[in-house]
C-alpha positions in Angstrom: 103.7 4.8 -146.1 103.5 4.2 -142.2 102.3 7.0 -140.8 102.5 5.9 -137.1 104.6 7.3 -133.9 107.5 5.5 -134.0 107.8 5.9 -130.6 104.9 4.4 -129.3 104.8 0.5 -128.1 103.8 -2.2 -131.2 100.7 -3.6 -130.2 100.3 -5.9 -133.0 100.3 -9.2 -131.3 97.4 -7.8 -128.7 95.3 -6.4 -131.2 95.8 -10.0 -133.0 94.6 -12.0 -129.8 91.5 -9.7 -128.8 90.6 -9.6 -132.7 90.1 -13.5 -132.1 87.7 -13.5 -129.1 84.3 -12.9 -129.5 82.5 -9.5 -128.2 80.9 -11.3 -125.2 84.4 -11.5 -123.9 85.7 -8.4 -125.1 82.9 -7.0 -123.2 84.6 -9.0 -119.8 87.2 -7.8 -120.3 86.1 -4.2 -119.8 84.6 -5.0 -117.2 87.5 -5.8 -115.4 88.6 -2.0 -115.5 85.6 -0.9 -113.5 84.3 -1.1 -109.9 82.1 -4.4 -110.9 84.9 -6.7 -110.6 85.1 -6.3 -107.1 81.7 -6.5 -106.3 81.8 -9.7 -108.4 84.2 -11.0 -105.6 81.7 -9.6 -102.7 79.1 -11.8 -104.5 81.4 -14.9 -104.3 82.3 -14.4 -100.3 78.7 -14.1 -99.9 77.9 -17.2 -101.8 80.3 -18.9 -99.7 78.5 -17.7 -96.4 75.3 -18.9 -97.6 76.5 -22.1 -98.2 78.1 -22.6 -94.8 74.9 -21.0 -92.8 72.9 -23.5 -94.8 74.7 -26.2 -94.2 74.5 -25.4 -90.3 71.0 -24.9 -90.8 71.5 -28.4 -91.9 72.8 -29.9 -89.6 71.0 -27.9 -86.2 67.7 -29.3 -88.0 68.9 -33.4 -88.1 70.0 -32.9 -84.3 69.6 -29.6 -82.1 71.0 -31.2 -79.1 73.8 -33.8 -80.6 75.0 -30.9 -83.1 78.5 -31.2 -83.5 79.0 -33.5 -81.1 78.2 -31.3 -77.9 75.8 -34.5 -76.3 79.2 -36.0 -75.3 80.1 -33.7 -72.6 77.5 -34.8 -70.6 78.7 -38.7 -71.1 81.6 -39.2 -69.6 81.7 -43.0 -69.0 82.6 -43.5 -72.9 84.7 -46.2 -73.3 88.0 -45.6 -75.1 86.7 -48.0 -78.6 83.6 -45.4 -78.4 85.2 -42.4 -78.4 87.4 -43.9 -81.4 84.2 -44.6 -83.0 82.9 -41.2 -82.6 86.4 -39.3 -83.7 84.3 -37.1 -86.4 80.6 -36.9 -84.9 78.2 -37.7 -87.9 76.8 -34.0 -87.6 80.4 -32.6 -88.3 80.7 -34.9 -91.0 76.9 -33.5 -92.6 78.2 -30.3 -92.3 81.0 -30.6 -94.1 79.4 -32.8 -97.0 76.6 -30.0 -97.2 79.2 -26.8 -97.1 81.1 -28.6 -100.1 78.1 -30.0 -102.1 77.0 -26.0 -101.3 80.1 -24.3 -102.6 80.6 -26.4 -106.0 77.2 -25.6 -106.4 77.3 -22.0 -106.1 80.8 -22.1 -108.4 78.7 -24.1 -110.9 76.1 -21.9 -111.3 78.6 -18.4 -110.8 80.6 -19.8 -113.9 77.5 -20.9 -116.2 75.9 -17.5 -115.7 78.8 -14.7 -114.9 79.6 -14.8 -118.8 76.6 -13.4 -119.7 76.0 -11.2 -116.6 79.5 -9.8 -117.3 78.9 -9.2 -121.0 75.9 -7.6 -120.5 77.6 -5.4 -118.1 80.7 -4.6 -119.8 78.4 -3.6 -123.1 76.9 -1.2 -121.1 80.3 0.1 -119.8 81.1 0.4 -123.2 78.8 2.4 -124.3 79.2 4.5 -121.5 82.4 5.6 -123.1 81.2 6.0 -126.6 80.6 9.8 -126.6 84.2 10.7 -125.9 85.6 8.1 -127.7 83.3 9.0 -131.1 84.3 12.9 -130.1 88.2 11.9 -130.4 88.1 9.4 -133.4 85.3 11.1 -135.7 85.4 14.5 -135.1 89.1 15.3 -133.8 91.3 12.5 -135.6 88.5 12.3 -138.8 88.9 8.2 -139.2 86.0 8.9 -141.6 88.8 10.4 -144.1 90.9 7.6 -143.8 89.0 4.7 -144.0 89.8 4.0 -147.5 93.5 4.2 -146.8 94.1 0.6 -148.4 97.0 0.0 -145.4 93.0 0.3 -143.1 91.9 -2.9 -144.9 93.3 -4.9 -142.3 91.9 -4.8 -139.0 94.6 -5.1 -137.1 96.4 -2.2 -138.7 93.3 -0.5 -137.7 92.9 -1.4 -134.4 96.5 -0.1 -133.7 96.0 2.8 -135.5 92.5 4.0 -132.9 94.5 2.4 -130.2 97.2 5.0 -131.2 94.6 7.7 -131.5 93.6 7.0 -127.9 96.8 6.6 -126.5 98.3 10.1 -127.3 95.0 11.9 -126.6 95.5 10.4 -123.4 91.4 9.6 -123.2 90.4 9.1 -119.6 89.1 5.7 -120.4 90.6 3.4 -118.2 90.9 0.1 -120.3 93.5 -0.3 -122.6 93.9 1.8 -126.1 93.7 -2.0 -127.8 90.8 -3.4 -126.6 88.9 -0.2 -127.1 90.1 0.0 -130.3 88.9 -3.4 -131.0 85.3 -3.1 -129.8 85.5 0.4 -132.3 86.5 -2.2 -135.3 84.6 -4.7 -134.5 81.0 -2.2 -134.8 82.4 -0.8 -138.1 84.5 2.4 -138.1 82.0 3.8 -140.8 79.2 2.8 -138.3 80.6 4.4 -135.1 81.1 7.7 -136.8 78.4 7.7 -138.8 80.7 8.2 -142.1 78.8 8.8 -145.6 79.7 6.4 -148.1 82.5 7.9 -150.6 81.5 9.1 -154.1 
């Protein structure tokens, strides 16, 4: 028998795609419901400065005097196939090379190491929650003495049925009711709660 709200949304299909991703994402994705992901994007802009104050680092280094092209002024008996020549000044063009070779650079390393930066951080998010979450779904709802409800065996029944938990307790968390409930399934509802083992 379905014991569930009809009223409230079917989140099978969600609970079907997190159930699919591995925790270390799971764990990104909570992060993106918290102040972090915005410092992430302070972290990129500063990147991005670095690699442009190197690069004119760079290039003031090579040539102090010529940089970008400011020793013409002084010259102005160019003839017109020299200035054609000297369109894009080869310390404009340095600088350019440099902020580019500096920005993939930063990108490259960003996306090798922000999945494991983020995990981390969205673990610990996580269990930041865990106390009111483990008060709502232990000790208020009592998963523990429905765990061997044989419609529980599938985990994405259970996902949507903590998710539901959630939802009409109206827990200030403020990721969603499914991917909470799928980090709770994924560590074992018998684990989280600390259930005995039936008799």
């Amino acid at each position: 028998m379905n014991t569930r709200n009809p009223n409230l949304s079917d989140h099978t299909h969600e609970a079907k795609i997190y159930l699919q991703q591995d925790n270390t994402d799971l764990y990104k994705l909570v992060l993106r419901y918290s102040k972090w992901k915005h410092a992430k994007l302070w972290i990129v802009f500063i990147g991005v400065l670095v690699a442009f104050g190197f690069s004119t680092m760079l290039v003031l280094s090579k040539d102090p005097i010529n940089a970008f092209g400011t020793a013409g002024l002084e010259d102005e008996e160019i003839s017109n196939e020299e200035t054609v020549e000297e369109t894009i000044p080869k310390p404009i063009a340095i600088f350019v090379f440099t902020s580019i070779l500096s920005v993939i650079m930063i990108f490259t390393l960003w996306t090798v190491f922000i999945r494991e930066i983020a995990g981390r951080q969205g673990k610990k998010l996580f269990y930041s929650w865990q106390t009111p979450i483990r008060e709502l779904l232990c000790n208020q709802a009592k998963l523990c003495d429905r765990i061997d409800d044989p419609s529980l065996n599938d985990n994405v029944n259970l996902v949507i049925v903590v998710a539901d938990i959630i939802t009409v307790s109206q827990l200030k968390i403020p990721a969603p009711p499914v991917l909470i409930g799928t980090l709770v399934v994924r560590i074992g509802i018998r684990s989280f709660c600390g259930c005995k083992d039936s008799e």
